[in-house]
SEVO-466262 format. One record per residue (C-alpha): residue in three letters; residue number from 0; x, y, z. Coordinates in pm, 1 decimal. Example, Ala and Ser with C-alpha at 12.3 -4.5 7.8 and 13.67 -1.06 7.14 Angstrom:
% SEVO-466262
- ALA, 0, 1230.0, -450.0, 780.0 .
- SER, 1, 1367.0, -106.0, 714.0 .
END
This chain:
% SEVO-466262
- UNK, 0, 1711.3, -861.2, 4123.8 .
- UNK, 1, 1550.1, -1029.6, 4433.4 .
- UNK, 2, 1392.8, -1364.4, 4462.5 .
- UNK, 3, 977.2, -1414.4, 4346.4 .
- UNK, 4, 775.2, -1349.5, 4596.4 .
- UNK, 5, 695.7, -1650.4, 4829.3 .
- UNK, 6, 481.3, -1883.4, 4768.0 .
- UNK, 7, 405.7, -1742.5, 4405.9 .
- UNK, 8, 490.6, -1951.8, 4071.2 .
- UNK, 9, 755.9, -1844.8, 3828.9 .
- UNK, 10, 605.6, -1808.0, 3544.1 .
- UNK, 11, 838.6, -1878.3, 3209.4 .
- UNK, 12, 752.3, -1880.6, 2871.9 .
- UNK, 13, 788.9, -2217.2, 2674.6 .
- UNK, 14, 663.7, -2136.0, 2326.3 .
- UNK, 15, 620.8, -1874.5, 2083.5 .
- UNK, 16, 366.0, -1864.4, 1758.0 .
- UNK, 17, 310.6, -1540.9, 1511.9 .
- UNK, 18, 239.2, -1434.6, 1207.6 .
- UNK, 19, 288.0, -1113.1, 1088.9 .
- UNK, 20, 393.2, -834.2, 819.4 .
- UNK, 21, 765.2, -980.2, 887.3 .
- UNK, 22, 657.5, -1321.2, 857.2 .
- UNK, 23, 433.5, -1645.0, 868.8 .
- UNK, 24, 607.8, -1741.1, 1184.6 .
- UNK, 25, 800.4, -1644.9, 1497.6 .
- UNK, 26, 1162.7, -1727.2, 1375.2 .
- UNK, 27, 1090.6, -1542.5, 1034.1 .
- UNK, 28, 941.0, -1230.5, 1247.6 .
- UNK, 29, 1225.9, -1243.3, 1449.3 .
- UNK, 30, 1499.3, -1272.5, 1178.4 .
- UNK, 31, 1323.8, -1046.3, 959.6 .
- UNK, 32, 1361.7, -776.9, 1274.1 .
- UNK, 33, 1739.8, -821.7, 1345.9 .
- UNK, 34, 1811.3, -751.4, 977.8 .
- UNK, 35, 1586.0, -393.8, 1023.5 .
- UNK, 36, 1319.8, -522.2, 719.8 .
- UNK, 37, 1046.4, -356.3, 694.3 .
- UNK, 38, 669.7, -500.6, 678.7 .
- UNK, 39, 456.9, -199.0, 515.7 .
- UNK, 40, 385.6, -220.4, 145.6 .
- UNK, 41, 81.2, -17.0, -118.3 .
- UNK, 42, -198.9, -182.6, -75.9 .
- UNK, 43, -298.9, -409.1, -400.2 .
- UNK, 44, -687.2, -296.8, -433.0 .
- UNK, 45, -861.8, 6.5, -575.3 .
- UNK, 46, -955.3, 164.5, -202.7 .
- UNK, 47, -824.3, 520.0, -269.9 .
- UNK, 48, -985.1, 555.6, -571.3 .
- UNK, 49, -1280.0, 376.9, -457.1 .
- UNK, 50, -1346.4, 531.6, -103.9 .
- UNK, 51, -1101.2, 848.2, -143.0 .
- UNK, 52, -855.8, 739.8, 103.4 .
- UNK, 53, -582.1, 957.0, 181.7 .
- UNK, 54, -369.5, 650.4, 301.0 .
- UNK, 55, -279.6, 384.4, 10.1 .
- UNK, 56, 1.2, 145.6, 220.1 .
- UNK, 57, -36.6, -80.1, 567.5 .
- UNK, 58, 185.6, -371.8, 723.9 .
- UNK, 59, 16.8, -621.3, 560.6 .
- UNK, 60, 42.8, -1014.4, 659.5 .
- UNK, 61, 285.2, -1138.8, 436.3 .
- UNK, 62, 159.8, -1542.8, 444.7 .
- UNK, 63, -199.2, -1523.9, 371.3 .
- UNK, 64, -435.8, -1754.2, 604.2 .
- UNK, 65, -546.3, -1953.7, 293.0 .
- UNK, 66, -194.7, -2102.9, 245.4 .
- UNK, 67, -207.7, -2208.3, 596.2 .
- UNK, 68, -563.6, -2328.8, 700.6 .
- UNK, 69, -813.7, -2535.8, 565.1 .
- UNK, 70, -1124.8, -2412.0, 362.6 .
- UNK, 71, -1375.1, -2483.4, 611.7 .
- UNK, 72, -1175.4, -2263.7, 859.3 .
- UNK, 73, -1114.1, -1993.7, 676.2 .
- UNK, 74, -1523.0, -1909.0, 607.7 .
- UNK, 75, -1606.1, -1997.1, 972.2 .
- UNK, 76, -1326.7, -1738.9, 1120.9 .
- UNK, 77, -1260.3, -1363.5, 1100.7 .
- UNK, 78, -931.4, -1333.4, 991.3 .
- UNK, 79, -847.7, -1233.1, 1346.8 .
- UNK, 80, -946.2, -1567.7, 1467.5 .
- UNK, 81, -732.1, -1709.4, 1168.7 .
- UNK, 82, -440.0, -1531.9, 1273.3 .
- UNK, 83, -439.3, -1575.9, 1616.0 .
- UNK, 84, -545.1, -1978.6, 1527.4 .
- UNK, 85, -214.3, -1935.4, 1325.1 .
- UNK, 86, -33.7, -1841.1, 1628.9 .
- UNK, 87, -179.5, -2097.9, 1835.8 .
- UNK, 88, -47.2, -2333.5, 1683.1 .
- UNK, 89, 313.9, -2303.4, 1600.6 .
- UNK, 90, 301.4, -2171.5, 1986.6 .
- UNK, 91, 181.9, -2459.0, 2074.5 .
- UNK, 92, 379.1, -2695.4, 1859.2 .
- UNK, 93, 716.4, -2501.9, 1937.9 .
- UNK, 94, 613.0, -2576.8, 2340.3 .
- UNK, 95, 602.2, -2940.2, 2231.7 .
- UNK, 96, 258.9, -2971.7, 2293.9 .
- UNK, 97, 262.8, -2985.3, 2678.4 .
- UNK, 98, 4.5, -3320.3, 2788.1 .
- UNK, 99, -176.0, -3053.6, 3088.2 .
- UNK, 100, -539.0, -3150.5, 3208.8 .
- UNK, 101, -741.5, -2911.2, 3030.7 .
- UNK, 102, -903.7, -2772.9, 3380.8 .
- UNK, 103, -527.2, -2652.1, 3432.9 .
- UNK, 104, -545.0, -2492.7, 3114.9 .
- UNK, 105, -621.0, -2137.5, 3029.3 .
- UNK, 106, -694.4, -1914.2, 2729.2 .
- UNK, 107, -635.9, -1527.7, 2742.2 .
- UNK, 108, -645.4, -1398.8, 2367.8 .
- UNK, 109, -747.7, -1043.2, 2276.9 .
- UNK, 110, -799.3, -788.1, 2026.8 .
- UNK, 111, -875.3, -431.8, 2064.9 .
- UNK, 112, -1108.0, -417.9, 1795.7 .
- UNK, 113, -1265.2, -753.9, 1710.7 .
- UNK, 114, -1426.2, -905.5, 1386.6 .
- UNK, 115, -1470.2, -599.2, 1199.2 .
- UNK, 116, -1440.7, -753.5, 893.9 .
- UNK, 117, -1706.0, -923.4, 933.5 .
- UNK, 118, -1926.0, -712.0, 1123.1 .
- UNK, 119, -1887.7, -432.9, 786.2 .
- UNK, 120, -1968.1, -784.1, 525.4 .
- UNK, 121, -2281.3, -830.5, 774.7 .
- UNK, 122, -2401.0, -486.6, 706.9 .
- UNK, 123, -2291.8, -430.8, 359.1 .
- UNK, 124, -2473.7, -807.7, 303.8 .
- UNK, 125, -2813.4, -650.6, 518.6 .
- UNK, 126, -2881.2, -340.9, 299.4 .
- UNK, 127, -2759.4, -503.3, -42.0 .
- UNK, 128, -2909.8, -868.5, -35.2 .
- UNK, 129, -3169.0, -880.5, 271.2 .
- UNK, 130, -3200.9, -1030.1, 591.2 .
- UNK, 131, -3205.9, -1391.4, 425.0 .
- UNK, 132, -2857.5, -1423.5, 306.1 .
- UNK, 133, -2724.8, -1336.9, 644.8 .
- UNK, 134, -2414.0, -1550.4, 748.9 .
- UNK, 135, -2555.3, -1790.8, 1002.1 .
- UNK, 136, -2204.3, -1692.1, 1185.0 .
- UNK, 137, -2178.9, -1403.6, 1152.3 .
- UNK, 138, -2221.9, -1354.6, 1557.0 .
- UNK, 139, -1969.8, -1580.0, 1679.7 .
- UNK, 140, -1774.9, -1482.3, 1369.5 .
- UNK, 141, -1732.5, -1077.0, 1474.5 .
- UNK, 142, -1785.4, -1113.7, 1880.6 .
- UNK, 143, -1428.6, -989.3, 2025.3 .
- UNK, 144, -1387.6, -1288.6, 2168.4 .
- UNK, 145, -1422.9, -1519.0, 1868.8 .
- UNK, 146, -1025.1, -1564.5, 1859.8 .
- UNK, 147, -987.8, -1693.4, 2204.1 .
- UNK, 148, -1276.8, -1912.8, 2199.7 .
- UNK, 149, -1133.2, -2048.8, 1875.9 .
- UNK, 150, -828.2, -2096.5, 2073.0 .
- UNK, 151, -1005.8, -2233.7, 2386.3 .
- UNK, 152, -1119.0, -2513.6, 2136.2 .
- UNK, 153, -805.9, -2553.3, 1951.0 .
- UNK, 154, -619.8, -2627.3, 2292.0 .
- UNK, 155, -919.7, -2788.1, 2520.3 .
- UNK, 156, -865.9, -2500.0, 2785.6 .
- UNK, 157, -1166.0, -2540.4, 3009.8 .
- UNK, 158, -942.2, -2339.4, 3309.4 .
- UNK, 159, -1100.1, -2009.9, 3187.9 .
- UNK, 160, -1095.3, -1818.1, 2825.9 .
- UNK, 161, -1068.1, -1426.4, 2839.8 .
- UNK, 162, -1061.4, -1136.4, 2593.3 .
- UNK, 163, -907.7, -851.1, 2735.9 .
- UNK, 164, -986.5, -556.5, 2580.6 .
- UNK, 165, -737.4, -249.0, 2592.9 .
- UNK, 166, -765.1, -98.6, 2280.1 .
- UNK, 167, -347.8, -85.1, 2182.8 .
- UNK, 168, -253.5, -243.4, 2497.8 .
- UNK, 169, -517.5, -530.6, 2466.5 .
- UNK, 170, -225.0, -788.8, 2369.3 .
- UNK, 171, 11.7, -687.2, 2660.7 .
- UNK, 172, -271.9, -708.9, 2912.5 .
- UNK, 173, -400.1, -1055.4, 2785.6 .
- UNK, 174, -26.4, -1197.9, 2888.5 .
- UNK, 175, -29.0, -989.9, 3219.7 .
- UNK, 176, -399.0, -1202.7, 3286.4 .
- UNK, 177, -242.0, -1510.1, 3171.5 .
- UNK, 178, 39.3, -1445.0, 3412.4 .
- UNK, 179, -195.8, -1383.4, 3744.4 .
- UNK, 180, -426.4, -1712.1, 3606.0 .
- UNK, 181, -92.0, -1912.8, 3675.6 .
- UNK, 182, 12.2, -1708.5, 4013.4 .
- UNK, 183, -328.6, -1744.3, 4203.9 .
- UNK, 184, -328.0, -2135.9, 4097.7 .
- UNK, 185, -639.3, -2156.5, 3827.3 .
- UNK, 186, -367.1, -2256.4, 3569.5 .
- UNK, 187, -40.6, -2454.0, 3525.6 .
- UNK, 188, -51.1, -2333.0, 3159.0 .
- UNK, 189, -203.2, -2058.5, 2958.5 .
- UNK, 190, -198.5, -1980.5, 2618.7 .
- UNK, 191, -157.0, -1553.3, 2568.4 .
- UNK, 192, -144.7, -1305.2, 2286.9 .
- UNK, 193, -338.3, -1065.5, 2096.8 .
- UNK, 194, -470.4, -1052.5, 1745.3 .
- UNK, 195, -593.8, -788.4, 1523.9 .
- UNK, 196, -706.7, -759.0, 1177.6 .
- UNK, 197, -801.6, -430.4, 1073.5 .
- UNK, 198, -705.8, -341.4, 691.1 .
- UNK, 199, -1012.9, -276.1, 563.0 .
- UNK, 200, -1094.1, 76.4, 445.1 .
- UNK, 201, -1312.1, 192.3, 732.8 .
- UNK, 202, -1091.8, 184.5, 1003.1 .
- UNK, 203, -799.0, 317.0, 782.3 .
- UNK, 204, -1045.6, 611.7, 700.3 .
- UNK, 205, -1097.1, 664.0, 1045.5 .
- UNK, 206, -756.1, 648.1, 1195.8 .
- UNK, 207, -687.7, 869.1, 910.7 .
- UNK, 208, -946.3, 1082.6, 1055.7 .
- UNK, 209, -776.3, 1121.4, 1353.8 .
- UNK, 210, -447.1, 1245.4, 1214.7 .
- UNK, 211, -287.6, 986.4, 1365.3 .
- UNK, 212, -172.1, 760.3, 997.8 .
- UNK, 213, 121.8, 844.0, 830.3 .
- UNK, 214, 47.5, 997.8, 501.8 .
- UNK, 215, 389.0, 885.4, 314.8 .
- UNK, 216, 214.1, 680.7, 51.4 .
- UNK, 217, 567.3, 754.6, -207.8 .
- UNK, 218, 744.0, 541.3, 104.0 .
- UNK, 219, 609.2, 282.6, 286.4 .
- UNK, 220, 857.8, 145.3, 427.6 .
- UNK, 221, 1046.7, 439.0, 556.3 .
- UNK, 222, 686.0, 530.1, 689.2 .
- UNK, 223, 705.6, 447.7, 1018.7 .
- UNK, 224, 957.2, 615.2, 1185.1 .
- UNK, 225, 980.7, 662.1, 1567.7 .
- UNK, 226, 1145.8, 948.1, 1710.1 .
- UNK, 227, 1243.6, 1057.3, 1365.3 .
- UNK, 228, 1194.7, 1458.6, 1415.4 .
- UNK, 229, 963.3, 1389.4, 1071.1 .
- UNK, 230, 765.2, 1124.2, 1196.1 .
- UNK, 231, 427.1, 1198.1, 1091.5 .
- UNK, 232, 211.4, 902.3, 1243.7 .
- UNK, 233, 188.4, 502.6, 1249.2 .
- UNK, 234, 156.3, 253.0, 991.1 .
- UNK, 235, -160.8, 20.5, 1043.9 .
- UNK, 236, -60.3, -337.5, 1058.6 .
- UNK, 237, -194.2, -666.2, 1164.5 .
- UNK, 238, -120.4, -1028.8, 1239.1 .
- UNK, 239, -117.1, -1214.2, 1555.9 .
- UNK, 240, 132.4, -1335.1, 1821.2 .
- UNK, 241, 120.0, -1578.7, 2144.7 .
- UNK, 242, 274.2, -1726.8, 2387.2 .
- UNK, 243, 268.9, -2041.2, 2594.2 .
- UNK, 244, 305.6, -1939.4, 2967.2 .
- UNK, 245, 375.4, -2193.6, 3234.3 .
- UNK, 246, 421.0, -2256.4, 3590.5 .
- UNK, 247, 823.7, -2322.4, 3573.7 .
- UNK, 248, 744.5, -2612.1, 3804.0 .
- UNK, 249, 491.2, -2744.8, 3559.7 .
- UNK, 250, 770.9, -2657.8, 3269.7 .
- UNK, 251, 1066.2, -2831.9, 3466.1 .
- UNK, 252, 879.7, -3100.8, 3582.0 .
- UNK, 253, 828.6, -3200.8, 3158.3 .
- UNK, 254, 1189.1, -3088.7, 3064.8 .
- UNK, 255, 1061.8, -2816.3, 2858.6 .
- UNK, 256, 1293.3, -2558.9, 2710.4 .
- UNK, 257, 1207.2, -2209.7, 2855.7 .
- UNK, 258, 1301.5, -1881.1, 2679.6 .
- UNK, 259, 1232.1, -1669.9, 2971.5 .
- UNK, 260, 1065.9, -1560.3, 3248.4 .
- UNK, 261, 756.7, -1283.3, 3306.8 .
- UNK, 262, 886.2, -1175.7, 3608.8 .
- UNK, 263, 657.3, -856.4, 3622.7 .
- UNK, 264, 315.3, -736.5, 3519.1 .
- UNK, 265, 204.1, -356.9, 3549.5 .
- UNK, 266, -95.0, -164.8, 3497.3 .
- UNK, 267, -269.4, 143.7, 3511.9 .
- UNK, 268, -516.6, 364.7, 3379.8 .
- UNK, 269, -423.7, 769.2, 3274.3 .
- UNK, 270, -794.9, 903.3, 3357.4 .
- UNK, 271, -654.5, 1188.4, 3127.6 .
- UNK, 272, -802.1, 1156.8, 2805.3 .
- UNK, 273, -975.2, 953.4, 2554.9 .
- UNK, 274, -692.0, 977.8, 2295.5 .
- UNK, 275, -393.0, 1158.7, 2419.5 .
- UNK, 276, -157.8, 972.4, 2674.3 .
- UNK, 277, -131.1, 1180.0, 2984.2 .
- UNK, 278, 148.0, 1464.6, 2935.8 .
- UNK, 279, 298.6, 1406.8, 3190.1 .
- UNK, 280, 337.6, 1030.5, 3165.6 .
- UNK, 281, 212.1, 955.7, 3554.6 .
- UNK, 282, 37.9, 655.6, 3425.4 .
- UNK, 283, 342.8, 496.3, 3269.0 .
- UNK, 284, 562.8, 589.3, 3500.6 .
- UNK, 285, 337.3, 380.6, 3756.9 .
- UNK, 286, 290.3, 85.9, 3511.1 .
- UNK, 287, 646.6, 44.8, 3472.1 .
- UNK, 288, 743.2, 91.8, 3870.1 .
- UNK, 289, 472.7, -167.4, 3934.4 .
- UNK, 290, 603.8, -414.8, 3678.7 .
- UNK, 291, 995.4, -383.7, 3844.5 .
- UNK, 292, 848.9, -390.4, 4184.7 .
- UNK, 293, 659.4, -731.5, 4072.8 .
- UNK, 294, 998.2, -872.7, 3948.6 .
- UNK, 295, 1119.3, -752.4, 4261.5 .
- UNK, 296, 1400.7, -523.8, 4088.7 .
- UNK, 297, 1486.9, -190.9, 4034.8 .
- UNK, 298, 1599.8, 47.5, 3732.1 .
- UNK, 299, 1953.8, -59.5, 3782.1 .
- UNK, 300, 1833.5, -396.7, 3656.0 .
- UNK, 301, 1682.1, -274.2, 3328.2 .
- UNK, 302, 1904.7, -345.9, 2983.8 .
- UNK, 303, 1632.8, -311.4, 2736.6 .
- UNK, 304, 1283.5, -157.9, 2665.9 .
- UNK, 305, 1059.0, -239.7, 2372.2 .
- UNK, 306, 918.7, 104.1, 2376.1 .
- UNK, 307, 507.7, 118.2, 2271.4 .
- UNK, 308, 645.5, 419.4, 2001.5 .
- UNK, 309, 426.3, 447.3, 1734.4 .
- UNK, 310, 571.9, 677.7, 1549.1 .
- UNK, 311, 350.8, 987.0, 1622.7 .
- UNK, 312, 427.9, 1337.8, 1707.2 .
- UNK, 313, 354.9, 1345.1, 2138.2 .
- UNK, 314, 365.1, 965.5, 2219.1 .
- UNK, 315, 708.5, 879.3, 2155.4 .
- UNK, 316, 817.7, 1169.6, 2375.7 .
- UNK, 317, 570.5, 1099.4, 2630.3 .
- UNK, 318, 707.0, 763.6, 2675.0 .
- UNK, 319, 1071.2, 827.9, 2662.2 .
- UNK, 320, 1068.2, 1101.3, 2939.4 .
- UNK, 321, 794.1, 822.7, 3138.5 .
- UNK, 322, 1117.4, 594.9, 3100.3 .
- UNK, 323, 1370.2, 910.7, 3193.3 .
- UNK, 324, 1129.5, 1030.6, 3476.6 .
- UNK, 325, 1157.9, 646.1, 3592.9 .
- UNK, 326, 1533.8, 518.5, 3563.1 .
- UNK, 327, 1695.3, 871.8, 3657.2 .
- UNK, 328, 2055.8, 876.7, 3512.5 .
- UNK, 329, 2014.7, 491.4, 3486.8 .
- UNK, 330, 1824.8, 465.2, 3118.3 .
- UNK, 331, 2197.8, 592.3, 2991.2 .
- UNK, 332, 2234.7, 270.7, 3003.4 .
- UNK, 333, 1909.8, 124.8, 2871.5 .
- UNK, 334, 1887.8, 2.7, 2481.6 .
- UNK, 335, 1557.5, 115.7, 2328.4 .
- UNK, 336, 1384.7, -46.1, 2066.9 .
- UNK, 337, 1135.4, 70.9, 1852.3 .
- UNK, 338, 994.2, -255.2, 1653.4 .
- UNK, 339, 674.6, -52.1, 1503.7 .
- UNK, 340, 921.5, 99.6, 1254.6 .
- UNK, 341, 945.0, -255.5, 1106.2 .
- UNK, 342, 613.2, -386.2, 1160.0 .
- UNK, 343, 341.1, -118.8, 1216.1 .
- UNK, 344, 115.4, -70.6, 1490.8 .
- UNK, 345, -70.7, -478.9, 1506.9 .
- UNK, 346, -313.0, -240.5, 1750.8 .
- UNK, 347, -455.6, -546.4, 1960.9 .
- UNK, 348, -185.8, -762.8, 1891.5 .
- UNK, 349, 51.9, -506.6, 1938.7 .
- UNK, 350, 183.9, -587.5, 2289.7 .
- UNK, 351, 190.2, -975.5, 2218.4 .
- UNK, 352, 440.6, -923.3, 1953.5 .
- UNK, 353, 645.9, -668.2, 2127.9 .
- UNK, 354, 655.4, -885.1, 2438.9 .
- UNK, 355, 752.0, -1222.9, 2180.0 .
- UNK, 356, 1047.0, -985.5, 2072.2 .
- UNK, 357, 1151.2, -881.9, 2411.6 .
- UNK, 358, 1181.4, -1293.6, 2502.6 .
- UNK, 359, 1365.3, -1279.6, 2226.5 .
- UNK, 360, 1576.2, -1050.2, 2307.2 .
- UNK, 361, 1694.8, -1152.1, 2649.3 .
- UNK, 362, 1704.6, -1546.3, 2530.6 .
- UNK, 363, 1957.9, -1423.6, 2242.6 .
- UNK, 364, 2109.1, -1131.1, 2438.9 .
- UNK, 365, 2011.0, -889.5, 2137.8 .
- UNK, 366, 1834.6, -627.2, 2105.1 .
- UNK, 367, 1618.7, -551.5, 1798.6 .
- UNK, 368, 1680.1, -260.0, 1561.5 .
- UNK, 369, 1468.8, 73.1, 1502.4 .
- UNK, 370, 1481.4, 158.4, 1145.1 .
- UNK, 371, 1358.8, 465.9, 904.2 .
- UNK, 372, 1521.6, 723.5, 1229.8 .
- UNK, 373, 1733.5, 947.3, 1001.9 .
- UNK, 374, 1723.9, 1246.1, 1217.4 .
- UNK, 375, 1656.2, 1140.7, 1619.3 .
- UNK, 376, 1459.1, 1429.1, 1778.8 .
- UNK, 377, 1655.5, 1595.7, 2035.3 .
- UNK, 378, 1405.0, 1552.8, 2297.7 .
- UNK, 379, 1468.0, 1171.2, 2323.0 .
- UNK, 380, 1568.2, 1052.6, 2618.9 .
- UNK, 381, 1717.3, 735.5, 2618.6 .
- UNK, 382, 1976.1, 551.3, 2411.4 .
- UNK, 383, 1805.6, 405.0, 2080.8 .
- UNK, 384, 1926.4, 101.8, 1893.8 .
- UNK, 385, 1909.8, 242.9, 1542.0 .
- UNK, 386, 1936.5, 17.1, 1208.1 .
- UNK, 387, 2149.7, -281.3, 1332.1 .
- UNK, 388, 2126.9, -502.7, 1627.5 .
- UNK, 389, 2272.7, -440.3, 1979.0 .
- UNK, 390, 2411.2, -644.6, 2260.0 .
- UNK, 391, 2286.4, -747.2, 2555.1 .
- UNK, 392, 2522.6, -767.2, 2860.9 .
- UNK, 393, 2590.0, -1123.4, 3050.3 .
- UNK, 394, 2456.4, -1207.5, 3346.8 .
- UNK, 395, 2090.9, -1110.7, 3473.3 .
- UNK, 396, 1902.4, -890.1, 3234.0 .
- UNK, 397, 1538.2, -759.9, 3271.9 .
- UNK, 398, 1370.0, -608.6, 2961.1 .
- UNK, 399, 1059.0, -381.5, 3033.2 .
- UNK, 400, 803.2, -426.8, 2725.6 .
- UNK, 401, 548.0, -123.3, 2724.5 .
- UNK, 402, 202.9, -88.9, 2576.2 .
- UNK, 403, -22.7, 183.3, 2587.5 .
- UNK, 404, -381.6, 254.1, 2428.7 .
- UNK, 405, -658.7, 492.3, 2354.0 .
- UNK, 406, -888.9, 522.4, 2694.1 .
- UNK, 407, -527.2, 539.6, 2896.1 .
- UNK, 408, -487.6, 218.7, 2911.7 .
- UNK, 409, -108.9, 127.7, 3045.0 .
- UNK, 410, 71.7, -189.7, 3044.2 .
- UNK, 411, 420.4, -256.9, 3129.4 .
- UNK, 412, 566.7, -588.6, 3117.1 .
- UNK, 413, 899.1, -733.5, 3250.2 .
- UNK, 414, 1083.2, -987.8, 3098.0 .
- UNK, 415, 1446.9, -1156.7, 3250.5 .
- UNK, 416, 1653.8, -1440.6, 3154.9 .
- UNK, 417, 1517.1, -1794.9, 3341.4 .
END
C-alpha cells in the first residue's frame, strides 16, 4: 500500500456503538459473530394469522430499547432513532468522549427506509380515531432523518448532520460522507452509521412480495444462508451500528486508541435496474477499484471482504464474480465473509455493521464466520470462511467492506490496520 494522498487527513476510527439481533452492544455483536450465532428467531405476535403472512421469523433486536432508554425517549423516537441513539452512545462512550468544538463536529446517520413505524401508527391512528388524536410528533418522529438529528443533539454536532439515503447501502455511504466531511476539513470528528427498524408486517409483506424473503419459517436460524446452492432469500433484521471517525491528527493529538483506518471510500451507481444488481457487476467492480485506488493500493493488498451477500439466488453470484472480475487470480487468497447469515439483512444499517465488523476484523486479525452454507454453490468465486473464524496474516492488511442496494446503489469501503 502507498502513502494517503498529500495533504489529505487519515481518517481512523476511535469508537464503535451497536445494537443488534447478536447483541445490545458492539463487543456482544462481535463475540456473538466469531462463535457463528445466529440472530433470527419466530416472531412472538399473531401477524400470520392476522395479516396472512407467508413469513413468521426476522433478526430481531435482542435488548429491547425500553431496558436501555428512558420513558420520555422512547415515545418521542421511532425505534430507529432509539437504536441508532443506542449506538451513539456506547460509540461515543467507547471513544472516550472526545472534548471537539461542536463546529468541528459532524453527524452522518442514515436509514434506507425511515420511521415507518410510525408513519403506519399515524395512519392507522387517522382513519380509526380522527385527526385529533394525532401524535403532535409524529413528523419529526417518521422524517428519515429523525435518527441523525437525534444524534446531532445527543453529540452537539453543529459541523453538518446528513441522512444519506441508499436504500441497502444507506449505512455504508453515511461512513463514506463522514469520511470526505473529515478530508475536505468541515470536521475533525464525525459520528457515522446507519439504522433501520423495519419489523412490522407491511414491509415484511412486501419484501415478501418481491420474492426476495426466505420462506424457511420451520428454521430460522439456518434461514439465511449465503451461497448455500438452497439459499432461498434474506432474513429481515434490524438494529443500528456507528462509528466515531476522526482526523488521526485530532485522535493522536488526545491519545485516543484507534482500531483502524478508512483508508478508501467507493461509489457508484448500476443505471441497470430498479431491483436487480447489474449482471454483469460493472458497478461493483468500479466501487471497489475506486475504494483501493483511494487507499492507494491494489488487489494484492486485499486479505478480507465483508461481502454485501444476502442470501438470494443472483446477488451473491453477482458479487463474487464483481470480486473475481476485480482481484484476477489474487481473491485465491482473499477470506470472504458473509455476516448476513448471522444477523439478517439490518437494510439501512446494513453497511454500518458490516463495516464495524470489518474494523474488527483487521484490529483482531480475524475474520468472521459464514454460517447455515451446507452445500457452497459451485459458481462461487472466492475462498469463504465457513462456520469458524479465520486468520488474518501479519503485517499490512486492507479489508474491502461492500454494500449494495435497490436503485443500484454501490458502496465499497476499505478498511487497513492504523
Amino acid at each position: 500500500m502507498t502513502a494517503p494522498r498529500t495533504g489529505t487527513p487519515e481518517v481512523v476510527v476511535t469508537g464503535l456503538g451497536a445494537t443488534t439481533p447478536l447483541g445490545g452492544d458492539a463487543a456482544s455483536t462481535w463475540a456473538a459473530a466469531l462463535a457463528g450465532e445466529s440472530g433470527a428467531r419466530t416472531l412472538d405476535n399473531d401477524w400470520a394469522q392476522k395479516y396472512g403472512l407467508p413469513v413468521t421469523f426476522a433478526a430481531t433486536i435482542k435488548v429491547k430499547p425500553e431496558e436501555v432508554l428512558a420513558r420520555p425517549e422512547i415515545k418521542r423516537m421511532d425505534p430507529s432513532a432509539q437504536y441508532a441513539i443506542i449506538a451513539t452512545r456506547e460509540a461515543w462512550a467507547d471513544a472516550g468522549s472526545p472534548e471537539v468544538d461542536g463546529e468541528r463536529l459532524g453527524a452522518v446517520v442514515s436509514s434506507g427506509i425511515g420511521g415507518i413505524w410510525t408513519t403506519l401508527d399515524g395512519w392507522d391512528t387517522l382513519r380509526e380515531r380522527g385527526a385529533r388524536r394525532m401524535l403532535p410528533m409524529t413528523v419529526p418522529m417518521l422524517m428519515p432523518n429523525s435518527p441523525v438529528a437525534y444524534v446531532e443533539l445527543e453529540i452537539g454536532a453543529r459541523a453538518g448532520a446528513h441522512a444519506m439515503v441508499s436504500a441497502c447501502a444507506s449505512g455504508a455511504e453515511a461512513i463514506g460522507y463522514g469520511v470526505e466531511m473529515i478530508r475536505t476539513g468541515r470536521a475533525d470528528v464525525v459520528v457515522a452509521g446507519g439504522t433501520e427498524a423495519t419489523i412490522h408486517p407491511m414491509p415484511i409483506a412486501a419484501f415478501a412480495a418481491s420474492r426476495t424473503l426466505s420462506l424457511r419459517n420451520d428454521d430460522p436460524q439456518g434461514a439465511s444462508r449465503p451461497y448455500d446452492v438452497d439459499r432461498d432469500g434474506f432474513v429481515i433484521g434490524e438494529g443500528s451500528a456507528v462509528l466515531v471517525l476522526e482526523s488521526a491528527e485530532h485522535a493522536a493529538a488526545r491519545g485516543a486508541r484507534v482500531y483502524a483506518r478508512i483508508a478508501g471510500v467507493g461509489l457508484s451507481s448500476d443505471a441497470y435496474h430498479i431491483t436487480s444488481p447489474d449482471p454483469e457487476g460493472r458497478g461493483q467492480v468500479s466501487a471497489m477499484r475506486r475504494a483501493l485506488a483511494d487507499a492507494g493500493a491494489t488487489g494484492r493488498d486485499v486479505v478480507h471482504v465483508n461481502a454485501h451477500a444476502t442470501s438470494t439466488k443472483v446477488g451473491d453470484l453477482t458479487e463474487t464474480a464483481s470480486i473475481r472480475t476485480l482481484l484476477g487470480g489474487e481473491a485465491d487468497h482473499v477470506l470472504l465473509s458473509a455476516t448476513k447469515s448471522m444477523t439478517g439483512h439490518l437494510l439501512g444499517g446494513a453497511g454500518a455493521l458490516e463495516t464495524l465488523f470489518a474494523v474488527k476484523a483487521v484490529h483482531e486479525r480475524l475474520a468472521p464466520p459464514t454460517i447455515n452454507v451446507a452445500h457452497p454453490d459451485p459458481e462461487l468465486q472466492v475462498p469463504l470462511v465457513r462456520d469458524t473464524p479465520a486468520a488474518l496474516p501479519a503485517g499490512d492488511v486492507l479489508a474491502l467492506n461492500n454494500s449494495f442496494g435497490f436503485g443500484g446503489h454501490n458502496v465499497a469501503l476499505a478498511v487497513t490496520n492504523a
